[in-house]
Steps between C-alpha positions, in 0.01 A plus 500: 500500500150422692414548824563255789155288577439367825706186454828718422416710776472202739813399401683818596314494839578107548874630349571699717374319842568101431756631237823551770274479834446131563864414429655792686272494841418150529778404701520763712143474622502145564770550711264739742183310433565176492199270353293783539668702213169447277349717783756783448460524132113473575478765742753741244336428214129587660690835618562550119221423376343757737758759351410413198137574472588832675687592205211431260244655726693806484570479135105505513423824724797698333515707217879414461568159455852359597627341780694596841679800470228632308212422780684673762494802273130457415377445867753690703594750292839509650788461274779480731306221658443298112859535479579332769255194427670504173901496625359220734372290200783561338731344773236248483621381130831517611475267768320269241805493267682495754332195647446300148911538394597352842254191432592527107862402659422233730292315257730598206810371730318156649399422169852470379637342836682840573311586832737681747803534249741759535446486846149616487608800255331328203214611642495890486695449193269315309192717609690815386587342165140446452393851610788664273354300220090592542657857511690423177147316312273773634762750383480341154098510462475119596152454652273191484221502228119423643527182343844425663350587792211302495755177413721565790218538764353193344834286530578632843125409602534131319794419738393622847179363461652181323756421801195610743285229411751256434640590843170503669379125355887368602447684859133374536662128384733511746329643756698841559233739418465765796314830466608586822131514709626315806723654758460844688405818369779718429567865321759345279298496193406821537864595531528320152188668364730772571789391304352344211307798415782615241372199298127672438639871371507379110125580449521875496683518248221459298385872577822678395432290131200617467469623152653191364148361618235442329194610689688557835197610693337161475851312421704574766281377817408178325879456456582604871187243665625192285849557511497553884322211625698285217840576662381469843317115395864449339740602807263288747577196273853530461540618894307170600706273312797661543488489897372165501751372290802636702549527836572863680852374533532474092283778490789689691766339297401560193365826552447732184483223285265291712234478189755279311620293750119402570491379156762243610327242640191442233717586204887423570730712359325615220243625721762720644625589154142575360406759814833664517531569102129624564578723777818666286295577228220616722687728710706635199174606357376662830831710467462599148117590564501712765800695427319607197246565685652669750686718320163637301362544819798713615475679188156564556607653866724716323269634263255594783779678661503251789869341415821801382519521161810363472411147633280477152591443137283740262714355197314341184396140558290291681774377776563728791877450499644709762226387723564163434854532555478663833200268621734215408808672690275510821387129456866365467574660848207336677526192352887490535488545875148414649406138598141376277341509848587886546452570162139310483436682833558882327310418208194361678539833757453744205199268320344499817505870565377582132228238502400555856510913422302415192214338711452747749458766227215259369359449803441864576289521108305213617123781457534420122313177417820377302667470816415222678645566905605170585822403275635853577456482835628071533771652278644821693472309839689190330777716433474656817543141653716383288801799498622489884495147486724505201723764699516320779601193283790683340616679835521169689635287214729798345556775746769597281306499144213680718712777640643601151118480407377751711842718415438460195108550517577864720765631199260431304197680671739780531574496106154477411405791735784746398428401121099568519508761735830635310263835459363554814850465695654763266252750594594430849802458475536851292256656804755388748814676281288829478420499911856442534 
């Protein structure tokens, strides 16, 4: 089998962004933002972008190529610290999955006329009957081919931007177009910026896949500045229309599946029909692809003795079963109890710290000519920026959902420390039993 070109590797990066983000986040950032939701995907996407050229300009000055977990290594030398930035990416994917089975279920569920059945238990159920099935196709070996790939990105691309211009010339007809530049200034899209910046993670991806590439060096950044800026140009499209087409009252009502009900008023309901049976096989994708991912990345962890041993799977194949499994058991639990705003919120909270993290470390390489200052530095402080506000978001909207979140977030520190500093506390600990 050849080598993925740049078009292959544009649609992983596209895949992975567009592929689960627009239909999972769209709603809940228009409900924040308002008209002005282009804004939040502009300013997240910019904040990216920035995190992305940080990861090629350190690609450039290193003499280790890779990706987070190994940069902190490379630049800080501090493993116990790379661990950490890995666990956190790792929740990161979780909350992902997490967030594209809950919209796989709404859209799945609306597009059947099943929407609140069972007393709003349909829900959970649904997105853990998707999960448990992704764990049962990646068990099996069942990953796209680069030519699936390519096909699926395409289709997904042909509707959005196919109901976004059909959308835009009925809005613009009817006069209902509204980009939102009247009216006061106001930090809610930032606070969307915030939220929607779960729907911009799929890029990196690219760098853990890096010897399926050909020519990765030069293939890689041209796949991370076009697919970028191609997501972003998509998301403003489909957030204009969609929030001029419905009012913030609809917006409200319809919630997670706001994208299809937009499609209501140009197309009927086929419109509906067309967006929701794209947004099930979208998310459903998303799922499939990064637990695959994720789970090679875990195994990866393991390997570099940053993860116990027994969280990997060493057996023959090219599936990381046990990994998958237990990735997959986590994912059902988050997705089974958290709301999509919560669960949007978490995801975007660990994307923000990696990506933000990965910034500063380029910023502070910026006496090599490869590394230009500027995107570093735009990128760091736009994480900077952008991570209270999304705290502050979750703790006034979801004091509950942000409580267990910083429980959760101390066990976890306290985990991470004991298991990477395992060594060091035995010789104190065994210090202490000889004083005694």
């Amino acid at each position: 089998m050849g080598k993925l070109g740049l078009p292959s590797s544009v649609s992983i990066a596209l895949g992975g962004m567009i592929g689960g983000g627009i239909f999972s986040v769209l709603g809940v950032v228009a409900a924040v933002a308002g008209t002005r939701t282009w804004v939040a995907f502009v300013v997240a996407g910019v904040v990216a972008l920035c995190a992305g050229y940080s990861y090629n300009a350190l690609n450039r000055v290193s003499d280790r190529r890779g990706a987070s977990v190994t940069f902190v290594q490379r630049y800080t030398d501090n493993t116990t610290l790379a661990g950490m930035v890995g666990w956190t990416l790792l929740f990161g994917y979780v909350g992902s999955m997490a967030m594209y089975a809950y919209a796989f279920a709404e859209y799945g569920l609306g597009l059947v006329g099943l929407s609140g059945a069972l007393g709003g238990l349909a829900r959970p159920l649904v997105s853990i009957g998707a999960i448990v099935g992704f764990v049962a196709l990646n068990w099996l070996g069942a990953r796209a081919t680069g030519t699936a790939e390519n096909v699926l990105v395409a289709a997904k691309m042909l509707v959005l931007l196919g109901f976004g211009a059909l959308a835009a010339s009925y809005g613009a007809t009817h006069d209902l177009l509204d980009a939102g530049v009247t009216g006061s200034l106001s930090l809610s899209p930032l606070v969307a910026a915030a939220i929607a910046f779960v729907a911009f993670q799929g890029w990196q991806l690219l760098f853990y896949d890096r010897s399926s590439i050909a020519d990765p060096d030069v293939t890689i950044p041209r796949a991370v500045y076009v697919a970028i800026p191609t997501a972003v140009a998509t998301y403003v499209l489909v957030g204009v229309t969609t929030t001029s087409l419905l009012t913030p009252q609809q917006i409200a009502a319809h919630g997670e599946v706001a994208l299809a009900a937009a499609a209501e008023p140009v197309l009927g309901s086929l419109g509906y029909a067309v967006i929701a049976a794209a947004a099930v096989v979208s998310t459903g994708s998303a799922i499939n692809a990064t637990l695959f991912s994720a789970a090679h990345f875990a195994n990866g962890m393991t390997d570099e003795g940053l993860l116990p041993d027994r969280i990997a799977d060493h057996t023959s194949g090219s599936v990381p079963r046990h990994t998958v499994v237990l990735l997959g058991i986590v994912t059902v639990g988050l997705t089974a109890y958290g709301t999509l705003d919560g669960i949007t919120s978490l995801a975007s909270i660990s994307f923000l710290v990696v990506f933000g993290a990965m910034s500063a470390i380029a910023f502070t390489e910026r006496d090599h000519d490869a590394v230009h200052p500027l995107p570093p530095l735009v990128g760091a402080v736009g994480a900077a920026v952008l991570l209270p506000l999304l705290c502050y978001h979750l703790a006034s909207r979801e004091p509950g959902t942000f409580g267990f979140v910083v429980l959760l977030l101390a066990a976890l520190l306290v985990v991470e420390v004991t298991y990477f500093e395992r060594t060091r506390l035995e010789r104190f600990a065994k210090r202490a039993e000889d004083r005694i």
